[in-house]
C-alpha positions as CSV (number, residue, x, y, z in Angstrom):
1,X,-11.7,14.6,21.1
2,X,-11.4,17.8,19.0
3,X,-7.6,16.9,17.6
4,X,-8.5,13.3,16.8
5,X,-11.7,15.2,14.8
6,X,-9.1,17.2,12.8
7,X,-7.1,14.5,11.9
8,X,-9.7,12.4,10.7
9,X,-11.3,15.4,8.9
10,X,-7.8,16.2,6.9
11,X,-7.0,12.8,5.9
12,X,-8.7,10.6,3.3
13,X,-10.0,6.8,4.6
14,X,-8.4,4.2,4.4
15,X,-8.9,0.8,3.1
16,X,-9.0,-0.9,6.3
17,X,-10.6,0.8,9.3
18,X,-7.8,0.6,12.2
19,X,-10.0,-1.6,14.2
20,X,-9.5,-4.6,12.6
21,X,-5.6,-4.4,12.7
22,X,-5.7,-2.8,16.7
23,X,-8.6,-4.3,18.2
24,X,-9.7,-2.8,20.8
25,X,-11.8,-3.1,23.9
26,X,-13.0,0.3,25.0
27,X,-14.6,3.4,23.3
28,X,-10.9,5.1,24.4
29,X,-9.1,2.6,22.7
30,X,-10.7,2.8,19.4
31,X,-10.3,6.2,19.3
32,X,-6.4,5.6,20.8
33,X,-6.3,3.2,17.6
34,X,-7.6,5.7,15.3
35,X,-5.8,8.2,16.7
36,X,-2.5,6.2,16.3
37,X,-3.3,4.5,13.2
38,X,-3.8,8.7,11.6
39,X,-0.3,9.8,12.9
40,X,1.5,6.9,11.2
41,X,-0.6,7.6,7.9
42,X,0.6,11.5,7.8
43,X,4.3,10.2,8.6
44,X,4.6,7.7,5.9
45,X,1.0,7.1,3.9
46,X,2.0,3.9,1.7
47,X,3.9,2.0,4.4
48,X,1.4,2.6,7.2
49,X,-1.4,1.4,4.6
50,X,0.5,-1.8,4.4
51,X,0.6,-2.5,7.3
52,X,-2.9,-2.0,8.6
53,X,-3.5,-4.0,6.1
54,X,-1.4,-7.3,6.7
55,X,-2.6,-6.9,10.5
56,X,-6.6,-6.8,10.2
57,X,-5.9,-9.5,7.5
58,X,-4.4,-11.9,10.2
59,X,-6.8,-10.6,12.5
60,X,-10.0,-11.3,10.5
61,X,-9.0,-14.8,8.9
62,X,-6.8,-16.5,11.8
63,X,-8.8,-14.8,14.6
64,X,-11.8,-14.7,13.6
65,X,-12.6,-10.6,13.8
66,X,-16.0,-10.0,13.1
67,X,-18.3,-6.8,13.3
68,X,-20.4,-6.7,15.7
């Protein structure tokens, strides 16, 4: 979508792509995640970060989240 282009375009990456914290099922949920995941990080940067990170750590150690 052209609005979830222009957020991604105005704001730096992250260290943890959203995917691993949200993970989704569908093309329209990743970009739902991303989409979600950008609108916390222009709120509150730091916080959002955090969390993100914390999530797609318990989602890649305890459930086994892989690329695929």
């Amino acid at each position: 979508d052209k609005d979830l282009t222009e957020l991604r375009l105005t704001t730096k990456p992250g260290l943890v792509p959203p995917y691993y914290a949200d993970m989704p099922n569908s093309f329209q949920g990743l970009m739902d995640s991303e989409r979600k995941y950008l609108t916390a990080y222009k709120k509150t940067p730091v916080s959002t970060d955090i969390k993100y990170f914390f999530k797609a750590f318990y989602n890649i150690i305890f459930k086994k989240a892989r690329s695929k």
